[in-house]
C-alpha positions in Angstrom: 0.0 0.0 0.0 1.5 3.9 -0.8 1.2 6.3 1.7 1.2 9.7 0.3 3.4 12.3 1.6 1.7 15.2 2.5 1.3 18.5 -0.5 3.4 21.7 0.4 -0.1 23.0 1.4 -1.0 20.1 3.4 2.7 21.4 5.3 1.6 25.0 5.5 -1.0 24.7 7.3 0.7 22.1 9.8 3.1 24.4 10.8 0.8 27.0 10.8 -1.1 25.2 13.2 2.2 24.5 15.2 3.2 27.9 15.3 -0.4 29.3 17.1 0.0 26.5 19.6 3.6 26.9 20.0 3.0 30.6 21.4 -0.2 30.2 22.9 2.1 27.8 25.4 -0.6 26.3 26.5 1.8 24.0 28.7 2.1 27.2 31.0 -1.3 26.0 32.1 -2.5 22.1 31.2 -0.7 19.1 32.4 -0.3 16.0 30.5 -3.5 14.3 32.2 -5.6 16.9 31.1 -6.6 15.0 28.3 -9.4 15.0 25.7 -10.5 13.6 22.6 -10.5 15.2 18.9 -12.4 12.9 15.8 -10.9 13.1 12.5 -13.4 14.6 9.7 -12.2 12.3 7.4 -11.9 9.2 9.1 -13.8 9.6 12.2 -10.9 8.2 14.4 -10.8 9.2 17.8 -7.9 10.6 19.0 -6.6 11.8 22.6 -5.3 14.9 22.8 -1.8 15.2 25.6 -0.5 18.8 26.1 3.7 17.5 27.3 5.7 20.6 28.6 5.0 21.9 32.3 8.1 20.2 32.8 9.9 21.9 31.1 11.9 19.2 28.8 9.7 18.2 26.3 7.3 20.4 24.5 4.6 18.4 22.8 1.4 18.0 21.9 0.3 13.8 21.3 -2.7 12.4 20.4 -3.2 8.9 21.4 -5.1 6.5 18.6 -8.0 4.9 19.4 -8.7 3.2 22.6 -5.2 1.6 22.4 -3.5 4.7 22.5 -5.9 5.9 25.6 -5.3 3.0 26.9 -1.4 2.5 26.4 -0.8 6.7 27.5 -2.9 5.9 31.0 -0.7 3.0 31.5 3.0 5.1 31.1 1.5 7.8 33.2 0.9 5.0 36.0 3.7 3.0 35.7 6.1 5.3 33.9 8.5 4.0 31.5 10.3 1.1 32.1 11.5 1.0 28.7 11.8 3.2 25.1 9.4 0.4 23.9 6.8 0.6 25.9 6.6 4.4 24.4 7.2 3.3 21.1 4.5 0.6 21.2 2.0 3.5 21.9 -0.1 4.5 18.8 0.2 8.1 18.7 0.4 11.1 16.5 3.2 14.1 18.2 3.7 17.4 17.1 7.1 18.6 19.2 9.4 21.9 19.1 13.3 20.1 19.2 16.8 21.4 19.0 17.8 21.5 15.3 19.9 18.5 15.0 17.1 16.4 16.5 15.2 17.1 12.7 16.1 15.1 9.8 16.9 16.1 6.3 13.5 15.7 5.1 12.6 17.8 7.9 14.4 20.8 7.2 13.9 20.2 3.7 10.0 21.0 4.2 11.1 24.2 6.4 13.3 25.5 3.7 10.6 24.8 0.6 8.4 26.9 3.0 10.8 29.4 3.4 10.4 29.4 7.5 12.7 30.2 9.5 13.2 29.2 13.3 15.9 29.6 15.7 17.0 28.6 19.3 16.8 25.9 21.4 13.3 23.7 21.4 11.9 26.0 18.8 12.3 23.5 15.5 8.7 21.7 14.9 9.2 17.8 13.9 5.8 16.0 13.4 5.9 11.7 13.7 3.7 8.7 13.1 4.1 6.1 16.1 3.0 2.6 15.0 3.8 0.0 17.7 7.3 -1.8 16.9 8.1 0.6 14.1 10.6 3.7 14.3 8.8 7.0 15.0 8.4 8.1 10.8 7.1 10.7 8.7 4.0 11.9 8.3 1.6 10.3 5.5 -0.7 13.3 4.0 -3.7 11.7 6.2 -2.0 11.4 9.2 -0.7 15.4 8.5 -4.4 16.3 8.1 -5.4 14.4 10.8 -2.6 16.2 13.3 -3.4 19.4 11.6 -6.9 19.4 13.1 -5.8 17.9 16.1 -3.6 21.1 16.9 -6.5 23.5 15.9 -9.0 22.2 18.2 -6.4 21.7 20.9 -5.5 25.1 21.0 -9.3 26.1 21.2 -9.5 23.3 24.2 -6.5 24.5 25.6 -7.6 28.5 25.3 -10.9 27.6 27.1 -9.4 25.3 30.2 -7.2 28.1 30.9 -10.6 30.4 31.6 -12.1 27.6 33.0 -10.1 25.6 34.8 -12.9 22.9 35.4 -13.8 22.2 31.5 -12.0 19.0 31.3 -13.8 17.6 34.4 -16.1 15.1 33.8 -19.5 14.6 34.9 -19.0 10.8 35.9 -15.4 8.8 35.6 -14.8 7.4 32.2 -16.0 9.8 29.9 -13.9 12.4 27.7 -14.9 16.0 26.5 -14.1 15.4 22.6 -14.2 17.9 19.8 -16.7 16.6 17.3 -16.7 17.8 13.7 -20.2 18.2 11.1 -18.9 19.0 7.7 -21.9 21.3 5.6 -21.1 21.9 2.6 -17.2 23.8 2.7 -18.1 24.6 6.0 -16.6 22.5 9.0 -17.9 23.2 12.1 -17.2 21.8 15.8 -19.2 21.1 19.4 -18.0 19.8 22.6 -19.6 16.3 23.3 -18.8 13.9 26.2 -18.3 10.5 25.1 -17.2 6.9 26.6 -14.2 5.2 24.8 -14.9 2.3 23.6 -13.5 -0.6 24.8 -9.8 -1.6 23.4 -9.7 -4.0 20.4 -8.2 -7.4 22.2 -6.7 -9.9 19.4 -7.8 -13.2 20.3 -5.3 -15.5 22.4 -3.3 -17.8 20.3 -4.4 -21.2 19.7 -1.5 -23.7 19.9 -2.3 -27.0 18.5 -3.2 -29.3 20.8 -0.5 -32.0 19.0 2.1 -29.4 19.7 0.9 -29.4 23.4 0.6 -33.1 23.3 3.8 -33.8 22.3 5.9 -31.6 24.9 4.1 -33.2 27.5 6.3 -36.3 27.0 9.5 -34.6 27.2 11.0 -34.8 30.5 11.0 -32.8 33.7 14.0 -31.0 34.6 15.2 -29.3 37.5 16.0 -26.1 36.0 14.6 -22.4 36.1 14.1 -19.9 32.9 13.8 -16.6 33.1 12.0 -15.2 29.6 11.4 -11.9 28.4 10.5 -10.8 25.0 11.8 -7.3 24.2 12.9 -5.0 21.2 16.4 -4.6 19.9 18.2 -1.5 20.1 18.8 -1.0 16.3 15.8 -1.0 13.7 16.1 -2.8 10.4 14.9 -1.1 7.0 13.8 -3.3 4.3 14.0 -2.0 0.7 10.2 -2.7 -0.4 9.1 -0.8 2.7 11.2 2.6 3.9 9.7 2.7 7.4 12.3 1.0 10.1 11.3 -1.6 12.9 12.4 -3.5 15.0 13.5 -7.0 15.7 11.7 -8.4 18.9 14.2 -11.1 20.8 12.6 -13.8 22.7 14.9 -15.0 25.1 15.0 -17.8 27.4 17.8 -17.7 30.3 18.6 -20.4 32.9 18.0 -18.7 36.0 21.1 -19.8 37.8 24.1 -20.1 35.4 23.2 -17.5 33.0 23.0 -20.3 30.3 21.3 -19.2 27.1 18.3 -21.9 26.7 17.1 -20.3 23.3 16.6 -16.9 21.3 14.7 -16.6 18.2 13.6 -13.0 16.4 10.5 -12.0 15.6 9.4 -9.0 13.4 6.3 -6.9 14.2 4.9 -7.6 10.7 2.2 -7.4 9.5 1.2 -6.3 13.2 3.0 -6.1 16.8 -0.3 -8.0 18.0 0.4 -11.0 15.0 4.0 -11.2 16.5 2.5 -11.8 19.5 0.3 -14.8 18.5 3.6 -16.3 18.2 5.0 -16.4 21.2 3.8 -19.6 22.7 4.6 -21.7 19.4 7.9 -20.1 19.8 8.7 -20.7 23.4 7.3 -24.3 22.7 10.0 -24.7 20.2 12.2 -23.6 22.7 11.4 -26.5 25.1 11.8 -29.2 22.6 15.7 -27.5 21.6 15.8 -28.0 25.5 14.7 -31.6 25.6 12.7 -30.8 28.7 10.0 -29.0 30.8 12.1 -26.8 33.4 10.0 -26.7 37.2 9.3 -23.0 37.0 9.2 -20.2 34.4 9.5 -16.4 35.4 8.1 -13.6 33.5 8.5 -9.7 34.1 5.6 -8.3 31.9 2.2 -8.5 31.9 1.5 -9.3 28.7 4.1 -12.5 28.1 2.9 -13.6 31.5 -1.1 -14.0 29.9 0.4 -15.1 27.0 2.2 -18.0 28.1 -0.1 -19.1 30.7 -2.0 -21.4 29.2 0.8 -23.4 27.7 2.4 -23.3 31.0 -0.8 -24.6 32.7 -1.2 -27.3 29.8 2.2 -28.6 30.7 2.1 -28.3 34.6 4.7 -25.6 34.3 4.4 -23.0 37.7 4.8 -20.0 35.9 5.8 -16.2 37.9 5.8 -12.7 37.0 8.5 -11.2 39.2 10.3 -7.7 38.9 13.5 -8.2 38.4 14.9 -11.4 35.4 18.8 -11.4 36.7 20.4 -13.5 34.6 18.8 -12.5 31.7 19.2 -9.1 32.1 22.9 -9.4 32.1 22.6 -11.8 29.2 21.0 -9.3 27.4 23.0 -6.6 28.2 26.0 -8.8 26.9 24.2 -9.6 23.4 23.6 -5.6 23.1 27.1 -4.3 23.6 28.2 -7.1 21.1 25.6 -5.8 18.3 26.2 -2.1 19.2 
């Protein structure tokens, strides 16, 4: 599928956009969890609008996708980031004022064909498209609308919260003032409703086959403990076909006490992060079969692996953990990085 870059009107009126909410600061006055919702006119995506600056370090505005973005910005806010991926795997649209040499050249490119001009520290604006286990990329002309929109009516949230403090509050928990477009004719108009997210897509668990499950129960028990994690690896990889970088996911299985490398195998977040994930028990079954045995315990540090590889683990009367800290494979994983970087 082509994405189309945006037109050098489409980036006009983006940075012009930019610019009024760039001095209107509205970070002086909002916090990131003063968030609200803004639907696409051409889509009719919801999107959740994050003002980033009282800080002081990064000057942003994002707009979380969907549910899953809602849903993956509430859970950094509460648990902070443990990792760059756990951003990265956020769907989100950000608008953000950088030093200079943060831009790229087709950044600075756009500026100059537009004749602007900016100078100083955190001034430059650099627009990206997060898509979960990709590299933060350029803009497609939809997504430019989209953000271009998403800046306007933020600025008219933002404007109005700061004479009313108590505009974003809502009348019950759970509900989101959003900005709400009605297109007549050339005319686009917009009202304030309060809505209820609707719930996050879920991709159905993975079904293992019940012959792969079959057979690993005959392999024998061992007295040995794996630590597993599944994370991204520091450098993306660009294919030729498709410009957009991502990056290789490593699932890694430690033995808890000698450091011992049980197995590692890649995995690419293609066609979706959530299909790579369907993966993950056949994978990890794999694993136990290179190992020639079911080890007496299994510990996880996220979530997500943990309901992922439950059932298998139950299936093969394999006490499975989610613990904080993975020791030994942290430092095994530490080790394979400074060899690759």
């Amino acid at each position: 599928m082509i994405m189309l870059r945006p037109s050098l009107d489409e980036w006009r009126r983006l940075y012009q956009a930019a610019s009024a909410f760039k001095e209107a600061a509205p970070w002086e006055w909002m916090s990131e969890a003063d968030v609200f919702g803004i639907q696409d006119p051409e889509s009719g995506q919801l999107g959740y609008a994050s003002v980033m600056g009282m800080a002081g370090e990064h000057f942003a505005l994002a707009v979380y996708l969907g549910s899953e973005g809602l849903e993956g910005f509430w859970r950094i806010h509460r648990e902070g980031i443990r990792e760059l991926e756990s951003l990265l795997e956020v769907p989100q649209l950000q608008a953000s004022w950088e030093d200079r040499q943060e831009l790229r050249r087709e950044d600075l490119e756009v500026i100059k064909a537009l004749g602007l001009k900016f100078r100083g520290r955190k001034a430059w604006p650099m627009f990206r498209s997060y898509v979960p286990g990709f590299l933060p990329w350029f803009l497609t002309a939809e997504e430019a609308r989209f953000l271009t929109f998403a800046l306007e009516q933020a600025l008219d949230v933002a404007l109005r919260v700061r004479e009313s403090p108590d505009l974003l509050n809502p009348l019950r928990e759970g509900i989101y003032l959003v900005r709400v477009p009605t297109q007549q004719g050339e005319v686009l108009t917009w009202r304030d409703e309060w809505l209820t997210p609707p719930p996050p897509q879920t991709p159905p668990p993975p079904t293992i086959p019940k012959a792969d499950v079959a057979a690993a129960r005959h392999l024998p028990r061992r007295n040995i403990l794996l630590e597993v994690e599944l994370f991204a690896m520091p450098a993306p990889v660009r294919e030729k076909e498709d410009p957009r970088p991502y990056f290789l996911y490593n699932l890694m299985a430690v033995e808890a006490r000698s450091g011992y490398i049980v197995g590692t195998k890649l995995l690419t977040p293609k066609p979706s992060l959530d299909a790579m994930w369907a993966r993950v028990p056949e994978v990890f079954l794999q694993m136990l079969h290179h190992l020639n045995g079911l080890p007496a315990g299994v510990a996880v540090s996220r979530q997500r692996l943990y309901e992922f590889l439950k059932p298998t683990a139950t299936a093969l009367g394999i006490p499975l953990t989610k613990t904080r800290r993975l020791r030994a494979l942290e430092q095994a994983r530490k080790a394979l990085e400074a060899w690759i970087l």
